[in-house]
C-alpha positions as CSV (number, residue, x, y, z in Angstrom):
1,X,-17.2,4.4,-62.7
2,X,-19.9,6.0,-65.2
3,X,-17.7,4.5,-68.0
4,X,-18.0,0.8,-67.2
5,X,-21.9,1.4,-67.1
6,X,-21.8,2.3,-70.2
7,X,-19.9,-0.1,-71.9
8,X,-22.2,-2.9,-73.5
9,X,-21.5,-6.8,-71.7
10,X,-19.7,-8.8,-74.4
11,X,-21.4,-11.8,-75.1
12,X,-19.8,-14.8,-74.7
13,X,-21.0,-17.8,-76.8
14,X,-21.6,-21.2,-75.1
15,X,-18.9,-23.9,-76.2
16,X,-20.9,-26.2,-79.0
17,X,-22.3,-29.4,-77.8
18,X,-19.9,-31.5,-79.4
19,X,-17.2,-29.6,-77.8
20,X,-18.0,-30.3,-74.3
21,X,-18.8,-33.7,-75.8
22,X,-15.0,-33.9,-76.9
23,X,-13.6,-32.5,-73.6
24,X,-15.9,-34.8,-72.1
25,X,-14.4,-38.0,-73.9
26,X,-11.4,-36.8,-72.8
27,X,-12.4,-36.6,-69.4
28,X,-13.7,-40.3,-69.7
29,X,-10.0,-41.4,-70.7
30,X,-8.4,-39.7,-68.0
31,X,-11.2,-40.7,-65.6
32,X,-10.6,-44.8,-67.0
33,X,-7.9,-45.2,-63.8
34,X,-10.0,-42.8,-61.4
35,X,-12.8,-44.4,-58.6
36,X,-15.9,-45.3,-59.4
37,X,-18.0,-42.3,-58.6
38,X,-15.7,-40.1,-60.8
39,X,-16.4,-43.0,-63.8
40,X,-20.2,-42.8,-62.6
41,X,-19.9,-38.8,-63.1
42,X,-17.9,-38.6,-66.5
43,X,-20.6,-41.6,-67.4
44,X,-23.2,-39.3,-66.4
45,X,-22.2,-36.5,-68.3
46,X,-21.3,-38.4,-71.5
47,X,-24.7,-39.6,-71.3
48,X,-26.3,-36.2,-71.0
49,X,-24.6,-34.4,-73.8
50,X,-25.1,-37.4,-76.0
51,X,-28.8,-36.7,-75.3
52,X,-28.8,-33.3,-75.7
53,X,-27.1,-33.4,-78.9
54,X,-29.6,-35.9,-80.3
55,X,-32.3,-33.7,-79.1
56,X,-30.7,-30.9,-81.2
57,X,-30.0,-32.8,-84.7
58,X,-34.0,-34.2,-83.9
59,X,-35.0,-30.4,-83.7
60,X,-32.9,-29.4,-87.0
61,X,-34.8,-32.2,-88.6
62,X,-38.1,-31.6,-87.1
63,X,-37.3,-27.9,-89.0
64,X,-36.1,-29.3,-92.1
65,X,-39.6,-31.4,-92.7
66,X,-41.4,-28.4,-91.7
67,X,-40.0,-26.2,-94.3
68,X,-40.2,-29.5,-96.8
69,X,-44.0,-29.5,-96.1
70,X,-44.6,-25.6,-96.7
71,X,-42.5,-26.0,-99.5
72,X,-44.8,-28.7,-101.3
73,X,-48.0,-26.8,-100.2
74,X,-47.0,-23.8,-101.7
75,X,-45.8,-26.2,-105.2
76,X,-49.2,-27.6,-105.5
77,X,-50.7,-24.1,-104.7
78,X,-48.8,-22.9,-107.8
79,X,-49.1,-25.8,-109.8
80,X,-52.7,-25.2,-109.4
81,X,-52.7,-21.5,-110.3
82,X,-50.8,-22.8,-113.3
83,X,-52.7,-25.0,-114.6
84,X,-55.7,-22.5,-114.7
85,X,-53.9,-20.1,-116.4
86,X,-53.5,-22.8,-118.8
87,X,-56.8,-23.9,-119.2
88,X,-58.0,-19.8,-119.3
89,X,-55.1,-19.3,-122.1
90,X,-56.2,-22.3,-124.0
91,X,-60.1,-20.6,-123.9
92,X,-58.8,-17.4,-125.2
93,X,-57.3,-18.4,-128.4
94,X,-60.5,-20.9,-128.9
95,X,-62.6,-17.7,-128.5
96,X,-60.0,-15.4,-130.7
97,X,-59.9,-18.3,-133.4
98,X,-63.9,-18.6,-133.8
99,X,-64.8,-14.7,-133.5
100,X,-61.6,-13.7,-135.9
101,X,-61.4,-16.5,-138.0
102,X,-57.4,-16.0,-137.1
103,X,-55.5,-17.8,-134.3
104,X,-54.0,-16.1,-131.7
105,X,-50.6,-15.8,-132.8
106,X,-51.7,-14.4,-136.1
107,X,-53.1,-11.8,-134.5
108,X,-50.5,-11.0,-132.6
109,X,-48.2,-10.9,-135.4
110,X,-50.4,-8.0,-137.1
111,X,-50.6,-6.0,-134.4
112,X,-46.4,-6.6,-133.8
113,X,-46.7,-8.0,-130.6
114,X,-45.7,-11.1,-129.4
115,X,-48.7,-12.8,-128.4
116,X,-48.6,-10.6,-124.6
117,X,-50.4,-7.9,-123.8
């Protein structure tokens, strides 16, 4: 008995909406000839799992946008940092051109680099 304890539970994975939304179609045709309350119920539950799916493409999109919007944020953030590295590069070589005399990649050909330090 100690041995079953043990064991983990498997985990079983819930059918996918749109299986039960299948199985439930097929219901509906095999519910076409039944009475009216079974139609109603069918009806019911095509109803509910069209819902539910909707809900769950909604949430995926919700997400999606989500992610879009950080991703933009953090473009502009780096865009940003960007372009003042730019402008603090561009100040560099105008101060290395007016102290030296040289420009910046002159002076990093004498010294055998290339122009990173």
């Amino acid at each position: 008995m100690s041995d079953l304890s043990n064991q983990p539970k498997k985990r079983i994975r819930k059918r996918s909406l749109r299986l039960q939304l299948e199985a439930a179609l097929r219901d509906a045709e095999a519910a076409a000839t039944a009475d009216i309350s079974t139609q109603k119920l069918v009806q019911i539950r095509l109803t509910t799992l069209t819902r539910l799916l909707n809900r769950e493409r909604s949430d995926r999109l919700n997400d999606a946008r989500e992610e879009v919007a950080v991703l933009r944020a953090e473009v502009e953030r780096l865009t940003r940092q960007h372009e003042q590295e730019s402008a603090e590069l561009a100040r560099l070589r105008a101060v290395c051109r007016t102290e030296t005399g040289l420009t910046f990649d002159e002076i990093a050909k004498m010294g055998g680099r290339d122009g990173r330090s």
